[in-house]
MARNUDO-38968 format. One record per atom (N, C-alpha, C, O, CB): residue number from 1; atom name; x, y, z. Coordinates in steps of 0.1 Angstrom, whole numbers. Atoms other than C-alpha are relative to their C-alpha. Glycine has a CB too. Layout:
    i  at      x      y      z
  NUM  CA      X      Y      Z
...
This chain:
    i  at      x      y      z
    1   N     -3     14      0
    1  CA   -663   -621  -1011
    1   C     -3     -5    -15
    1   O    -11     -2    -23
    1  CB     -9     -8     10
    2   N      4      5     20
    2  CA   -658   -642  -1047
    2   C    -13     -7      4
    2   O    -16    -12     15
    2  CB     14    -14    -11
    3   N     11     11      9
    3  CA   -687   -660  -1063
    3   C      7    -15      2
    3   O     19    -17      0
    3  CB     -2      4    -20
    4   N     -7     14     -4
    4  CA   -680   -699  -1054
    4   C      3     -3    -13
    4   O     14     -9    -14
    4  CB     -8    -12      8
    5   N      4      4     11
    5  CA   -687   -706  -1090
    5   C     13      3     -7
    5   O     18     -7    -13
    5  CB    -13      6     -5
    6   N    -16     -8      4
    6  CA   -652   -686  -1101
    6   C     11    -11      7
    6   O     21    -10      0
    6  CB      3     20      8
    7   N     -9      6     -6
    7  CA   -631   -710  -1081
    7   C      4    -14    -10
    7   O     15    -20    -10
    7  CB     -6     -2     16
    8   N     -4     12      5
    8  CA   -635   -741  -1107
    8   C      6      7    -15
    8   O     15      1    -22
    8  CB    -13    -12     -1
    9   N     -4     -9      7
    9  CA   -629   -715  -1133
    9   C     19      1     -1
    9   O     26     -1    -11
    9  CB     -6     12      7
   10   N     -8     -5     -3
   10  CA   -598   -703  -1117
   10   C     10    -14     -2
   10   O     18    -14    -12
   10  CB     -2      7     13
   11   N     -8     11      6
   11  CA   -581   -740  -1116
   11   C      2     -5    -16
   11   O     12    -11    -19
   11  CB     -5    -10      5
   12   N     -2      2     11
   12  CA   -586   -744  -1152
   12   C      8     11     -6
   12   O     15     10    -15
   12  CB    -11     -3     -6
   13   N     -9    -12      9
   13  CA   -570   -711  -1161
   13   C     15     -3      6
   13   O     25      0      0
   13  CB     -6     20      3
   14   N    -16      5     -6
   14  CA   -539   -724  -1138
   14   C      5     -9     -8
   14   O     16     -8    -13
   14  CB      1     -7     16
   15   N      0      6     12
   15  CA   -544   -750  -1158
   15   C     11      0    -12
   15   O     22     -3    -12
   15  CB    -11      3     -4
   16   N     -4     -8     12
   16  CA   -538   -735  -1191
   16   C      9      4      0
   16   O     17     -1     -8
   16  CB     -5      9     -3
   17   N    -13     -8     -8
   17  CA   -512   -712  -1175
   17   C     13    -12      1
   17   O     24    -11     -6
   17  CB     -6      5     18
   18   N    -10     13     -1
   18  CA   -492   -744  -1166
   18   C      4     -8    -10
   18   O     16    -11    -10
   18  CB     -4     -9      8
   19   N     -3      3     11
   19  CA   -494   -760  -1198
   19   C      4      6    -10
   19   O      6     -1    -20
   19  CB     -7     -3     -2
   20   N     -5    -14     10
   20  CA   -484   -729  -1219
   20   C     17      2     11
   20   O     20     11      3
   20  CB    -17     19      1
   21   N    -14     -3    -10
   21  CA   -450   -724  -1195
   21   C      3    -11     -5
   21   O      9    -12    -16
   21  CB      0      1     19
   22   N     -9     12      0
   22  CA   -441   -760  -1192
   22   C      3     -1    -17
   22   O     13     -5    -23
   22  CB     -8    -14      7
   23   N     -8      6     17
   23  CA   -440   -764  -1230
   23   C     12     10      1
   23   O     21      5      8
   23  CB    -10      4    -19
   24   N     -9    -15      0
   24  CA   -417   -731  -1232
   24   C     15     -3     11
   24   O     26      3     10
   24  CB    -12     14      9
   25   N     -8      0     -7
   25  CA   -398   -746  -1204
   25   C      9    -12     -5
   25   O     21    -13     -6
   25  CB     -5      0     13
   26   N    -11     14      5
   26  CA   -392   -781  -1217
   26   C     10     -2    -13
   26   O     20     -9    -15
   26  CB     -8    -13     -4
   27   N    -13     -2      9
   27  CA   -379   -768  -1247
   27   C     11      1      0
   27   O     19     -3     -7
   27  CB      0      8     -5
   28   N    -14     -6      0
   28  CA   -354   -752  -1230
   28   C     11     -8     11
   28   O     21     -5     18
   28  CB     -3     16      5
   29   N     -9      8     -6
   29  CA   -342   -782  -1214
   29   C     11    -10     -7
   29   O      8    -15    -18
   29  CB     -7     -7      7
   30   N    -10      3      9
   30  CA   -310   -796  -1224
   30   C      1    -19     -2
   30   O      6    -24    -11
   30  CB     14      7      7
   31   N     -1     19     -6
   31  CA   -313   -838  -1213
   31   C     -1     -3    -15
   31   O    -10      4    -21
   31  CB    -16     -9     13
   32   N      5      6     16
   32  CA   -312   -856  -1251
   32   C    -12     -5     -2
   32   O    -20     -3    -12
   32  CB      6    -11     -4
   33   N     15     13      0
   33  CA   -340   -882  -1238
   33   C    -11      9     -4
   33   O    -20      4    -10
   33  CB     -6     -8     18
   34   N     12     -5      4
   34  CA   -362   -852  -1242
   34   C     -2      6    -14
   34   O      3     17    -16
   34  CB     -2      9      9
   35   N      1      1     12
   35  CA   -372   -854  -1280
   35   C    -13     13     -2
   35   O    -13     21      7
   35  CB     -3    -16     -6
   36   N      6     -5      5
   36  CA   -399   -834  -1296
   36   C    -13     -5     11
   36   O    -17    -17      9
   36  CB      1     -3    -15
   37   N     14     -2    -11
   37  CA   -431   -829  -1265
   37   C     -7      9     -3
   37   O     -5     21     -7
   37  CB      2      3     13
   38   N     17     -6      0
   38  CA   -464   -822  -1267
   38   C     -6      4     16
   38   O    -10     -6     21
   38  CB    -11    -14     -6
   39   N     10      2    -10
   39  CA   -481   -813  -1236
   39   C    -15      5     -4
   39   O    -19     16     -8
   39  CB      4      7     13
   40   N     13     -1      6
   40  CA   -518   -821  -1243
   40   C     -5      3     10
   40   O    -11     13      7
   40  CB     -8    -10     -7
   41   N      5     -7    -10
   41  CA   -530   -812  -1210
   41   C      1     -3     12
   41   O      5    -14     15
   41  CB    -11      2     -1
   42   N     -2     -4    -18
   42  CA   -529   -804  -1172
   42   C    -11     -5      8
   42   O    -22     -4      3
   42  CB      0     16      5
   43   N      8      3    -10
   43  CA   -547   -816  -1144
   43   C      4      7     16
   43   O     13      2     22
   43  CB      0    -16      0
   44   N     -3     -8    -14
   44  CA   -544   -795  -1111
   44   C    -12     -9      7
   44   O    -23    -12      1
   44  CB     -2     21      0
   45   N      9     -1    -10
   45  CA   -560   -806  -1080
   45   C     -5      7      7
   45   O      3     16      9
   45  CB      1     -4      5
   46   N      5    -15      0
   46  CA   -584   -781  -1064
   46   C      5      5     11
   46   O     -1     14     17
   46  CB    -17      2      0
   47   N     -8     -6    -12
   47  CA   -558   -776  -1034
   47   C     15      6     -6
   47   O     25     10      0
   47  CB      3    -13     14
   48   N    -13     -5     10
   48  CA   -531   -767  -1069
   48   C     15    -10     10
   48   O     26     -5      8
   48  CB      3     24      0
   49   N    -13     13     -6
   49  CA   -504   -798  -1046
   49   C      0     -3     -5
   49   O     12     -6     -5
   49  CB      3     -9      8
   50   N     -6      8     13
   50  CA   -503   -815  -1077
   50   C     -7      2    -11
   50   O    -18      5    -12
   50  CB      0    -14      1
   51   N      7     -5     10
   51  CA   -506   -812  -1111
   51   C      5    -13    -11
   51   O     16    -18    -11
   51  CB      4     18     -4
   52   N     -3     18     12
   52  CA   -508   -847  -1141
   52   C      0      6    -10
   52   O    -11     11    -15
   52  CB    -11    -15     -2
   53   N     -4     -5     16
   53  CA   -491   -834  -1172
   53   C      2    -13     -5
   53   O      8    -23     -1
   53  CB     16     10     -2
   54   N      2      9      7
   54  CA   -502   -852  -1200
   54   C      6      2    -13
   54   O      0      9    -21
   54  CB    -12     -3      0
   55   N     -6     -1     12
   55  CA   -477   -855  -1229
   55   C      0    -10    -10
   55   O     -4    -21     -8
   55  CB     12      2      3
   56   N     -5      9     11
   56  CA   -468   -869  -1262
   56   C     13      1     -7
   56   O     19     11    -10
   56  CB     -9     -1    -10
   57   N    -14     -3      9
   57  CA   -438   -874  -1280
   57   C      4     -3    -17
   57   O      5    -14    -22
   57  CB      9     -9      7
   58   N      6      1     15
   58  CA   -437   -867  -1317
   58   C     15     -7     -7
   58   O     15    -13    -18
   58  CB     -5     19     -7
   59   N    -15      5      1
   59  CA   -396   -876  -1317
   59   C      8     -2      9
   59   O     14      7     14
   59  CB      6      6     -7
   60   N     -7      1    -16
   60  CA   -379   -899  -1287
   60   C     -7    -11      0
   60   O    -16    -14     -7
   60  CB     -3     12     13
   61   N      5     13     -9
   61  CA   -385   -932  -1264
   61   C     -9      9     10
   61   O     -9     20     16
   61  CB     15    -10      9
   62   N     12     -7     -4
   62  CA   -414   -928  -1251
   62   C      4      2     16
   62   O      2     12     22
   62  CB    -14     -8     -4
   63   N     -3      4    -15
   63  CA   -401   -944  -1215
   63   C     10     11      3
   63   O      9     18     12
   63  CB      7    -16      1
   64   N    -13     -6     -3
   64  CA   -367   -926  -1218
   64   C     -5     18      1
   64   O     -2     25     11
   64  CB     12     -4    -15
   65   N      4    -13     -3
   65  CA   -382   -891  -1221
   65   C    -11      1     13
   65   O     -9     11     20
   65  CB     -6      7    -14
   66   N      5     -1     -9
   66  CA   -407   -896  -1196
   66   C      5     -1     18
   66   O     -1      3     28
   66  CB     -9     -6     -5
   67   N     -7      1    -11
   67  CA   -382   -905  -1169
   67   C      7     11     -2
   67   O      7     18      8
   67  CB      9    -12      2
   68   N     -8    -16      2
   68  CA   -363   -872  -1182
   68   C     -8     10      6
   68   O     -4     19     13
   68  CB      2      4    -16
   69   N     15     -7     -5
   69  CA   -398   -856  -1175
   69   C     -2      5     14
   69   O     -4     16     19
   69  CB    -11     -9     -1
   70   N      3      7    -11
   70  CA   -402   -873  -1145
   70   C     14      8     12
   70   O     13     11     24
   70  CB      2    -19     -4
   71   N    -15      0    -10
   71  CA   -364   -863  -1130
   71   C      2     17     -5
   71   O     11     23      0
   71  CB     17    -14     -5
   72   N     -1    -15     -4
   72  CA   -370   -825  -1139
   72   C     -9      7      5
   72   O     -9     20      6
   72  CB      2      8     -8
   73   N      9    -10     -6
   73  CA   -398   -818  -1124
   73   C      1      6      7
   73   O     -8     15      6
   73  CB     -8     -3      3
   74   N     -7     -8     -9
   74  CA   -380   -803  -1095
   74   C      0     15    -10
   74   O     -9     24     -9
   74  CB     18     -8      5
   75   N     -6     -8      5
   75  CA   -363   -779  -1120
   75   C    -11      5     -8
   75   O    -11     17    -12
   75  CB     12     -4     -6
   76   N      5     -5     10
   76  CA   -392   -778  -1143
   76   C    -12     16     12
   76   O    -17     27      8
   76  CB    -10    -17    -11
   77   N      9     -2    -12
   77  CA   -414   -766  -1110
   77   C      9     12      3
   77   O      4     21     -3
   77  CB     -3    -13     13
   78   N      1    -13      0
   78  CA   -394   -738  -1100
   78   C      2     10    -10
   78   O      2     22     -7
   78  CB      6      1      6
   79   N      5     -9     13
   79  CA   -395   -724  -1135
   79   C    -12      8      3
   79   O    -14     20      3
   79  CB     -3    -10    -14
   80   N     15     -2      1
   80  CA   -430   -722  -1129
   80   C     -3     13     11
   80   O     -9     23     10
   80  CB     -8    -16      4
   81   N      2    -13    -12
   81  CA   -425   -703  -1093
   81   C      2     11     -7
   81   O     -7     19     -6
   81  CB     11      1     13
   82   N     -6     -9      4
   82  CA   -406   -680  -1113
   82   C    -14      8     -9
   82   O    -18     19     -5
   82  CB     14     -5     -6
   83   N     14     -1      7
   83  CA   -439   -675  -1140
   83   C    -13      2      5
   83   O    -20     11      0
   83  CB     -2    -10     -5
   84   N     16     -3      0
   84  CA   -471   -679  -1125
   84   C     -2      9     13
   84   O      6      9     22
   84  CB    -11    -17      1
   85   N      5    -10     -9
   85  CA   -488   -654  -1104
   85   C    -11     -7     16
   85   O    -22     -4     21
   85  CB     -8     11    -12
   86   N      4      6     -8
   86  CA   -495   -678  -1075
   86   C      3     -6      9
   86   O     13    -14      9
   86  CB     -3     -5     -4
   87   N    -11      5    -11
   87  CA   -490   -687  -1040
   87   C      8    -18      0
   87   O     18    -23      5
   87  CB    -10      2     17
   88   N     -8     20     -3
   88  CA   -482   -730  -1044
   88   C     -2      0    -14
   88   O    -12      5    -18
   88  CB    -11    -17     12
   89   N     -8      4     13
   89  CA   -469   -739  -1077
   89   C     -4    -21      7
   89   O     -1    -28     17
   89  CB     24      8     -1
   90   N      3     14     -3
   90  CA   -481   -777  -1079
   90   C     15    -11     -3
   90   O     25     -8    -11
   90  CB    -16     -4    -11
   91   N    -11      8      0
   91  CA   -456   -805  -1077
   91   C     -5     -9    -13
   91   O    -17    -13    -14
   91  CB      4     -8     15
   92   N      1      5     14
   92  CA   -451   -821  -1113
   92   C     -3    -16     -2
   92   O      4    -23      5
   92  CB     15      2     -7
   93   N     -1     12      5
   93  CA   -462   -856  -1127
   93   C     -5      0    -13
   93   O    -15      5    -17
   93  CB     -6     -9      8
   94   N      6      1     12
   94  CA   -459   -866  -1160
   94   C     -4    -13     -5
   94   O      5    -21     -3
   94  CB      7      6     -9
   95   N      8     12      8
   95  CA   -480   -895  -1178
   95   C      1      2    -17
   95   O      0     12    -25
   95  CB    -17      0      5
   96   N     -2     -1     19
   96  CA   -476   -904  -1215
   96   C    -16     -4      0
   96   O    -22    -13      7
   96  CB     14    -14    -12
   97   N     11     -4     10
   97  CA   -507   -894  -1234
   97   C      1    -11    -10
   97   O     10    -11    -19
   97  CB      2     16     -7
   98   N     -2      7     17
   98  CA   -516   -924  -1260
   98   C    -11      3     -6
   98   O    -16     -6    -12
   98  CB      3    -17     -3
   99   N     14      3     10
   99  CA   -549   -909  -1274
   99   C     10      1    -16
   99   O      7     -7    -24
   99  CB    -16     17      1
  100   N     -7     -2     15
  100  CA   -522   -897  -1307
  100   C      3    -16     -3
  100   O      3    -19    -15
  100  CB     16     12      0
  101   N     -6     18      2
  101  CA   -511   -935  -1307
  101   C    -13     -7     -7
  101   O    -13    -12    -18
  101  CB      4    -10     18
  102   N     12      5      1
  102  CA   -548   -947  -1307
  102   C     -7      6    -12
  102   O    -15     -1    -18
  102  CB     -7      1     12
  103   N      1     -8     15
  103  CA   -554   -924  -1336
  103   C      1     -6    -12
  103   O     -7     -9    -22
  103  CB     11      8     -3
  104   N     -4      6     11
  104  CA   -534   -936  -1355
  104   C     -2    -16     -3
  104   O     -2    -21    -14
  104  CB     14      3     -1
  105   N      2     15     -3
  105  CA   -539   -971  -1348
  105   C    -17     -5     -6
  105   O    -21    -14    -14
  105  CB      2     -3     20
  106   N     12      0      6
  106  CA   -577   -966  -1354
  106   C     -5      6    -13
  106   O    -16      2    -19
  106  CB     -5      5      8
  107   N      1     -1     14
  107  CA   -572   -949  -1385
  107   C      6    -10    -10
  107   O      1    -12    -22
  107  CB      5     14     -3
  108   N     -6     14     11
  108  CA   -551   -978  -1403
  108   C    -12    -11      0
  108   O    -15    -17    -11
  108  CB     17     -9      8
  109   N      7      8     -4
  109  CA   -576   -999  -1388
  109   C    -16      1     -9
  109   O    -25     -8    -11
  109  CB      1      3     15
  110   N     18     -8      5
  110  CA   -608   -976  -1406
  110   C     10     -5    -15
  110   O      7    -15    -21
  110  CB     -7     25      4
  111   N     -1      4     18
  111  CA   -586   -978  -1442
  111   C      2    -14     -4
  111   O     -1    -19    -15
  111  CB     14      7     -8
  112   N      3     19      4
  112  CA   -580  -1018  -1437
  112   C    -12      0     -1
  112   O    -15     -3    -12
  112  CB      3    -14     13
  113   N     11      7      1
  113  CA   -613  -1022  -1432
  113   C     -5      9    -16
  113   O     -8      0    -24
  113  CB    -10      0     16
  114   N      4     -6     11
  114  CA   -624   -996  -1464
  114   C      7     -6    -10
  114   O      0     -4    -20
  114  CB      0     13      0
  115   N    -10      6      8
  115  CA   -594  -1015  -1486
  115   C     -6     -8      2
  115   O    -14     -5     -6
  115  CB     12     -1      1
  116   N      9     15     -5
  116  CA   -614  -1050  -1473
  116   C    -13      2     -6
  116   O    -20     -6    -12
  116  CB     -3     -3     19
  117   N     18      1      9
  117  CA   -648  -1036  -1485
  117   C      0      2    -16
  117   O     -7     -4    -25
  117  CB    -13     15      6
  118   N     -4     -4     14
  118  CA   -634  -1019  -1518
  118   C      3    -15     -7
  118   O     -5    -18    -17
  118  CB     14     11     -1
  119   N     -5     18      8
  119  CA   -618  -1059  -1530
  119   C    -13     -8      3
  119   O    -17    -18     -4
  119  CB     16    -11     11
  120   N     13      8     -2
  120  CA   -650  -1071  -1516
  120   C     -8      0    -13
  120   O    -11     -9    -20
  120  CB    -10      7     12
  121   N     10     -2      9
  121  CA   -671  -1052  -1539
  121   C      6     -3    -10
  121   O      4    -14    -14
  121  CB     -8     12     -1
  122   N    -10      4     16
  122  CA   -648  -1055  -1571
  122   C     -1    -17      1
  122   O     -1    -22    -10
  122  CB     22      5      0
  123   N      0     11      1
  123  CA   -650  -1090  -1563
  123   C    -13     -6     -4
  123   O    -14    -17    -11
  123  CB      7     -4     10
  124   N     17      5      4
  124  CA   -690  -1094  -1566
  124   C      0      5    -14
  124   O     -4     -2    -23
  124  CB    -15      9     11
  125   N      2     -5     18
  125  CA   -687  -1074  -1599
  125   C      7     -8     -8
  125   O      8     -6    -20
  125  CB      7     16     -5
């Protein structure tokens, strides 16, 4: 009998597994809406019935590719039968990822404020 301890293990390496495929797969999808994707990471539930792919898009509408996303998951899912070494292949949802947005948003945000202290001080001198 396994070690129970191997079982939360085992979902993260499906995990992994699923996120390493699906990029590989969405490449090879033809729809325009789907621009330049990221998948930053997977979420399986611990019965593998569903899995929350979390993407970004480096070139594309963000809306328009994620309905593209969204309307292959059928097709993107039996890719996957075909790939992973596992009895239930989870059924697909994808969510747009905005930590890369918040990034960047928070870094403009760090050099305003360092451009705001730099005129500051030049201005006391």
């Amino acid at each position: 009998m396994r070690h129970k301890r191997s079982i939360p293990n085992r979902g993260f390496r499906v995990a992994d597994q699923i996120q390493r495929d699906l990029a590989e797969l969405i490449r090879g999808l033809k729809d325009p809406r789907v621009g330049m994707v990221t998948i930053s990471a997977v979420e399986v539930t611990p019965d593998y019935a569903h899995a929350k792919v979390h993407f970004s898009v480096l070139v594309g509408d963000v809306e328009a590719t994620g309905q593209a996303l969204n309307e292959a998951a059928g097709f993107l899912r039996n890719g996957l039968f075909k790939r992973l070494q596992i009895h239930t292949v989870p059924t697909l949802h994808f969510h747009y990822d905005r930590t890369t947005e918040r990034a960047v948003a928070m870094n403009a945000l760090i050099r305003e404020a360092n451009a705001q202290r730099a005129a500051d001080a030049d201005d006391e001198q």
